[in-house]
Every structure is written in structure tokens, then in C-alpha cells.
Steps between C-alpha positions, in 0.01 A plus 500: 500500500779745610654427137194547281452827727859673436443369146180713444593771715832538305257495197313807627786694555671421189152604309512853723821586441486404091166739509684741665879506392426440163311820405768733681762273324343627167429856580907497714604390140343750280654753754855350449536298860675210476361160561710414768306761700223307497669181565689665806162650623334130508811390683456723794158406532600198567817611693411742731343223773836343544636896513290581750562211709900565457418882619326351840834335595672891458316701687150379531156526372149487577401275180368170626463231175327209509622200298808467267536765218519255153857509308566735233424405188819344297623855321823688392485738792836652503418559117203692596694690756775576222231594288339719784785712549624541118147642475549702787802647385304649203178596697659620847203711524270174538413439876229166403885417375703588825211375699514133348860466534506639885173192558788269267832540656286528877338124411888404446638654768713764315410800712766736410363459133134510635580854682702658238179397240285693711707764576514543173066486485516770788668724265245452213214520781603682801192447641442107438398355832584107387882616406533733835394155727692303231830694550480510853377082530823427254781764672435280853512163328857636300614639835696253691326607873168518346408849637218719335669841533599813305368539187277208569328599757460901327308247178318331766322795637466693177308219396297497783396878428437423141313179634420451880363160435755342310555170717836424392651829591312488877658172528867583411425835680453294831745245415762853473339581823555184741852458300588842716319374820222744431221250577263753618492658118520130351169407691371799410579428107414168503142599692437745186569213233282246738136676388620436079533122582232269456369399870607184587734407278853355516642817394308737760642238776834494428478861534291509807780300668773702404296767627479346833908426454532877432282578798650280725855655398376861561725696762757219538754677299821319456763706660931479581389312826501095470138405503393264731410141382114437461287199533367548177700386203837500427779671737858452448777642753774625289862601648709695259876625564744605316885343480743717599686476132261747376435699698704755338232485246264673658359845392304775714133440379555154447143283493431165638286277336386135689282306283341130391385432128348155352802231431299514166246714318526909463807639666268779745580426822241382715610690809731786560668702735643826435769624831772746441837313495675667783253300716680188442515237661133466455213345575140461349246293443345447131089431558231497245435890577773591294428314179531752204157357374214339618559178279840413610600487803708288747215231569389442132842308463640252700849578442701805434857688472583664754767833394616819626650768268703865611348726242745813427236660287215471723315290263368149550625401107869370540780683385844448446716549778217411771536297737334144561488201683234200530385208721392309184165316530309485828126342577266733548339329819852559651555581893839539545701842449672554156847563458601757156922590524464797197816365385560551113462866239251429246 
């Protein structure tokens, strides 16, 4: 039964999309698109499922899917692509252009590509909501901590003015917001995109309970001072020093990071810990309350690496010449104290 169903449902589809692709194919044509446009824009539609699913693992979404998205038609792809861009480079004024090749190179996890394409749609269409959330969605995913900031956070709220109830900008909006431990704002967010959900539904409940994560966060700031271990979730005691050998290395303004990322998966950590180096030796305790997201976090995983890095810059992205050491991998559910010796320059 499950067969004959897939078999006529694929039927259905492949009627819909022949009624539908088919017509624009012929009018894309007598307009001088190439086919591979076409080709590429049936792709996506079958691609951006899996995309979407691959963007959850980054930095989180609200989009709950039920079953298994069906495999891409057998197709040249890349050719499409190639085709995509030659076109592109004749037409740069064509955002339905930039637009498909941002949804393309997202689905294949090329983000840098996908952001530069709609960069490239924002200055055809300054005021095209889809390629303001669409920059800001693909600068976190090509960032290597993840963060919605900058520039991505200005898009986010200009599309917001130009369209209050666009839900995927209130969602990255609150996901920027609990990424800087302002949980009060990313309730707040998250309450506004709650009322454009449909009631009941797996979507409007996996926001309602990062609502109530965001809620429960509100006025427990991380700070410099170790936090105290919890009896909810995960809570490792981490002891960082630094060997004498380089200590020479240090710089006035010198940052501490303490963190834990997944042994696999996307490199965000999952909890973090910013102290300013001179405090050293140190002492603090990673807990769910500082995950950088409300999808990963130290009890989704049951391992992790456990690191420490002296940041000269400030910034949380390594650099050359900072300074690093690591305990290697560590169970989550562990008791006993940590021991990081910052011991090498990056």
C-alpha cells in the first residue's frame, strides 16, 4: 500500500509541476533564460527540505517536518548552477536570478555563495524582505561562532519595519537575542511570532518551549564569576591555568574564552565562558544557561570537547598568535573538576 501510495503521489506532483514549469519554461525561453534555470528551480524544490533540516543543526529553527522529504530527481545540478550564474553574469540586475541561487547554494550548504547571491539581490532591491532575512540566516551559518550580529541583525529589523509579521525574521531576531543572553527581548520576539502560527501545531510548540527556555533564562545573565552547578542539565567544572612558558605572551586586554562544542556536528560551542585573562588560574562552570542557542546546548550531546583559548583580539574567532590549550573529549554527565594547562600558540 505504502508503494502504490508514493507511486501516485509522486504522479501528482510530477503532473503539478509539468503544468506549472512547463509554461514559464516557454515564456523564460522566449525571454532568453536559459533552461537550466528551470531545471535548477525544480531542484530546489526538491532541495530545500534537506536545506532546511541542515540549517536546524547551525543555529536553529522553528520548522517542525513531518516525514522524510523524497530524493531529488536524477539531474545535472551543478550544470544548472553553471548555467545559473553564466546567466547571471549577463542579467546582474535579475533578483528571481540571485534569489534562486541564494535558495541553491543554501540547500548545499555553500553559504558564503548563498550570502554574496543575495547581497547581490539587496542591491537590485534594497527593500526585499526574503534577501534581508536571507543575508542575515546565511552570514551566521558562514560565520564560524554562529552569531546573528552587525549587519545581520541591522537586515533583521529593517525587515521587520518593512514587514512586522515576517516569521522568519522574529525567529532569527530572538535567536540574535538569547545568543547575547537577552532572553527577556527573545521571549518577547518569539511571543510576537507565536499569534502567526497555526494553534496547536508542532511549529507553535517548539516555539512555545523555547519561549519558556527564554523565560526561564531571563535575569540569569552569565557573568566573569564561575556559575554555580545546577540540578538541571548539564554542568561541567572547568579549571584553566596557564604554564609558566608563556606567560610572556600575554597582552594587557587579553580575553579568556572556556568553552565545550559537539565532538561532531557544527563547530558553535555549546557553552562558553568569557573571563579576562589576568584572572587566571580560573575557575567556572559551563551549564546549559550559557548555550549560544536554544538548540544546542551541553545536554543535547552526550559528549563534548572541552577547550580554553587566550584571545589577543578580544574576539571569540581564533587568531594567530592566540593562545590555546584543551582537555580533549569529556562526558557531558561528568562530576569531577576539569583540568585545561593553555599550553600551545595557535
Amino acid at each position: 500500500m505504502k508503494l502504490a501510495f508514493y507511486l501516485a503521489a509522486a504522479a501528482m506532483v510530477a503532473v503539478a509541476l509539468a503544468l506549472l514549469l512547463v509554461p514559464l519554461l516557454r515564456e523564460g525561453r522566449r525571454h532568453g533564460r536559459p533552461r537550466g534555470v528551470f531545471v535548477l528551480a525544480l531542484g530546489i524544490a526538491l532541495l530545500l527540505p534537506i536545506g532546511a533540516g541542515a540549517l536546524y543543526l547551525h543555529i536553529g529553527t522553528p520548522v517542525a517536518l513531518d516525514g522524510v522529504p523524497a530524493a531529488p530527481r536524477p539531474m545535472d545540478f551543478q550544470q544548472a548552477l553553471t548555467e545559473l550564474r553564466a546567466h547571471l553574469k549577463q542579467a546582474p540586475s535579475d533578483v528571481q536570478g540571485w534569489t534562486l541561487l541564494a535558495e541553491a547554494t543554501t540547500a548545499l550548504k555553500q553559504p558564503d555563495e548563498a550570502r554574496d547571491a543575495w547581497d547581490h539581490a539587496l542591491k537590485v532591491a534594497p527593500d526585499n524582505v526574503a534577501a534581508m532575512v536571507g543575508w542575515a540566516e546565511t552570514d551566521s551559518m558562514a560565520r564560524s561562532d554562529h552569531l546573528i550580529e552587525g549587519r545581520a541583525l541591522d537586515l533583521l529589523h529593517r525587515a521587520l519595519t518593512l514587514q512586522p509579521d515576517s516569521q522568519r525574521a522574529l525567529w532569527l531576531l530572538g535567536i540574535s537575542q538569547f545568543q547575547h543572553a537577552q532572553y527577556t527581548d527573545a521571549a518577547a520576539t518569539w511571543r510576537k511570532l507565536q499569534p502567526l502560527l497555526e494553534p496547536g501545531s508542532s511549529v507553535a510548540k517548539a516555539v512555545a518551549e523555547q519561549i519558556a527556555n527564554a523565560d526561564s533564562r531571563a535575569g540569569s545573565k552569565p557573568s566573569t564569576e564561575p556559575a554555580p552547578a545546577t540540578s538541571q542539565g548539564a554542568a561541567l567544572k572547568v579549571e584553566v591555568s596557564l604554564v609558566p612558558t608563556l606567560k610572556n605572551k600575554l597582552q594587557p586586554g587579553d580575553q579568556l574564552y572556556v568553552y565545550a562544542r559537539a565532538v561532531s556536528g557544527p563547530p558553535m560551542p555549546l557553552a562558553v565562558a568569557k573571563l579576562t585573562a589576568d584572572a587566571l588560574p580560573a575557575t567556572v562552570t559551563l551549564t546549559d544557561a550559557m548555550a549560544m542557542t536554544p538548540a544546542l546546548k551541553l545536554s543535547s550531546v552526550a559528549r563534548v570537547v572541552v577547550a580554553a583559548r587566550i584571545s589577543h583580539s578580544g574576539e571569540p574567532i581564533a587568531q594567530p598568535g592566540d593562545l590555546e590549550g584543551s582537555a580533549g573529549v569529556v562526558d557531558t554527565g561528568r562530576k569531577t573538576p576539569i583540568a585545561i594547562a593553555i599550553d600551545k600558540v595557535h
